[in-house]
C-alpha positions, 0 to 999 in steps of 0.5 A: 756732782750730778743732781738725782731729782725725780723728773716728770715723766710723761711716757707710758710705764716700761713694759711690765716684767713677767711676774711669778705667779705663787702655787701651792708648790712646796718651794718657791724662790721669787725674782723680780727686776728693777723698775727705774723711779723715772717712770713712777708719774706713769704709773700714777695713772689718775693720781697727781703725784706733784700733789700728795696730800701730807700724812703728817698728823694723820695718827689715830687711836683706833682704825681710821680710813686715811689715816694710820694706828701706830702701836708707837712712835718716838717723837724726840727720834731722828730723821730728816732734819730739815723739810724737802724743798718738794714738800709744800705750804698747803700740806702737800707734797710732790713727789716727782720732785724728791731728793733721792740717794745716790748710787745703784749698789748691787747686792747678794739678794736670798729670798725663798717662800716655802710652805709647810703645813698650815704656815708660809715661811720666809727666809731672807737676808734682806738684801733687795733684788734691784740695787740701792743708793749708797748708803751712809749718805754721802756729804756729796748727795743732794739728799744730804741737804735734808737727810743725813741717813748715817746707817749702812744696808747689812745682810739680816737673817730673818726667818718668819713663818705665817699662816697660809690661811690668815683669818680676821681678828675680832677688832683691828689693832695698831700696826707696829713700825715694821708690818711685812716683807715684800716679793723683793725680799726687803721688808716693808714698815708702816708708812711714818719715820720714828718721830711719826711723820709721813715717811715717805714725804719727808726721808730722803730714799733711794730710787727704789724707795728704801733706806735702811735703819740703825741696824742695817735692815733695808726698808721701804715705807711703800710700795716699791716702783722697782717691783712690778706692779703687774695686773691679771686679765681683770685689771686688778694687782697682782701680789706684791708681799705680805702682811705680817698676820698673814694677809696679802698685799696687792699693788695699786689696782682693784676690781676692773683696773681702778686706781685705788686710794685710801678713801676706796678702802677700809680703816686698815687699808684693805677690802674683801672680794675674789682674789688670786691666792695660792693659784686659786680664786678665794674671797678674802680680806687683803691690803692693797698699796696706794700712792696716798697716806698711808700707802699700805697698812693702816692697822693690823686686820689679823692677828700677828706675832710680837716675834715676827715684828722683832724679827723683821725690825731688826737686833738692837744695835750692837747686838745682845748688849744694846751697844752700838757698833762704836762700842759707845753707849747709847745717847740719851734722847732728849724730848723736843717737844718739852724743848721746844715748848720751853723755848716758845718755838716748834719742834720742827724749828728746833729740829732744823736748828740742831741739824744731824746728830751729834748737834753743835749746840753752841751754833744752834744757839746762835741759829735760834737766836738765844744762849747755848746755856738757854739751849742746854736748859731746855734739853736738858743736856749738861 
């Protein structure tokens, strides 16, 4: 088994494929190809990537710069189970040294942007045009150490419609877990896992950063490295997908080629000024990806439909009825913090003593030092 970890690259980024400029044209079908994570050091440009401040209790509850405004989490949801040993002890992580899935898995990718009217509508089947690791996690991937992803990528039929002119709210509001679609036809959440951690710090992905969720929607909590991040004659990004309240989102470069981070932008992740849309120079609000926490959306800057979220998000699994594929009803999900706070340790300790789902409660017991009757107590579990 060849290990798959993220090698310090010092070479210049391969050269950047053309990118597909959008007009008003009544159709358009994008294409993009893969750019190897090899070469994402290069295009840190003057970011250290080997030094990523955590994410990890950023969580607001009103828009903040540098941090995210999640509508909700699940802080007793799966995950990772056990942190990466990239992830370090003074709050950073390097990000050229994660685990990363194996497997290059191609895939029938279907993408198309029309534009009828005032609205911008998007059809796609979720499947990226780069290839992705194999998922489930195979028990033979180093990422399996740390992340047992057990769900498999699944064709989606999504069909979102956005305004082609998407205006302010009034106030910023939170952003739910998923928050747009990308250019590579894959879907883009917000950048914490379930429980409400830094996503992409502690889930192990692919190369191409995405994984997929309970119901097979092949995701990322960033910007992919395997769509170009093309610039125009200013220096500034090109655009990279959308927001689901309609704002664009632009890749990693401002005004004049400036490296952006979060402290550059707004609460929610954006700023105003000139930019391309539509093959037209407009000033107006837009998002932009950044190597930092929280990557993309802070919080929502328009306003947007709960349908779109559902939409992108994915069906419950197991369809209408909310069973999953087994047939088997749906586990009930202890709190681990309540656990945890009853047995005297942290939730992330108990999370690394019971492992992937489903637990060996008896050999967590034996992990924490204590009785698997004391274990079921505090879990509440029979």
């Amino acid at each position: 088994m060849k290990k798959h970890f993220v090698g310090l690259a010092i070479a210049v980024i391969l050269l950047i494929l053309a990118f597909h400029k959008l007009g008003a044209a009544s159709s358009v079908t994008l294409h993009a190809n893969s750019t190897p994570q090899s070469a994402l050091v290069a295009q840190g440009d003057r970011v250290d990537l080997t030094h990523l401040p955590l994410g990890d209790g950023k969580l607001s509850r009103s828009p903040k710069i540098g941090w995210i405004w999640p509508c909700h989490i699940e802080a007793d949801a799966g995950g990772a189970f056990r942190d990466g040993t990239w992830i370090k002890k003074d709050g950073t992580y390097d990000l050229t040294a994660k685990a990363v899935v194996d497997g290059a898995v191609t895939w029938p990718y279907r993408f198309k942007m029309t534009i009828q009217g005032d609205k911008r509508i998007f059809a796609t089947n979720d499947l990226p045009n780069h290839p992705t690791g194999t998922y489930p996690i195979r028990r033979t991937d180093d990422a399996y150490q740390f992340d047992r992803n057990p769900n498999s990528i699944a064709t989606q039929n999504m069909r979102v419609d956005l305004p082609i002119n998407p205006q302010l709210a009034a106030q910023p509001s939170c952003t739910p877990g998923a928050v747009g679609i990308l250019l590579t036809g894959s879907v883009l959440f917000n950048a914490l896992d379930a429980p409400g951690r830094d996503a992409v710090a502690h889930e192990t992905q692919d190369s191409c950063q995405g994984h997929p969720q309970v119901s097979g929607v092949y995701h990322y909590h960033s910007l992919t490295t395997c769509f170009p991040d093309a610039t125009l004659s200013n220096g500034h990004s090109t655009l990279v997908g959308y927001s689901l309240d309609g704002f664009g989102i632009y890749g990693r470069r401002g005004q004049n080629g400036k490296m952006l981070m979060s402290a550059d932008l707004d609460e929610c992740h954006g700023h105003t000024h000139a930019i391309d849309w539509d093959g037209k120079q407009v000033s107006m609000y837009h998002y932009h990806a950044t190597w930092d926490f929280p990557y993309t959306v802070g919080c929502m800057r328009g306003k947007y439909n709960m349908r779109d979220v559902m939409t992108i998000s994915g069906p419950p699994p197991g369809g209408m009825m909310g069973r999953p594929p087994n047939g088997r009803p749906p586990m009930h999900h202890p709190d681990l913090q309540v656990a945890a706070q009853k047995l005297g340790i942290s939730a992330q300790t108990l999370r690394e003593a019971l492992g992937p789902p489903p637990p060996d409660l008896a050999a967590s017991a034996r992990r924490l030092g204590i009785s698997e009757q004391a274990l079921r107590d505090a879990l509440g579990v029979p």
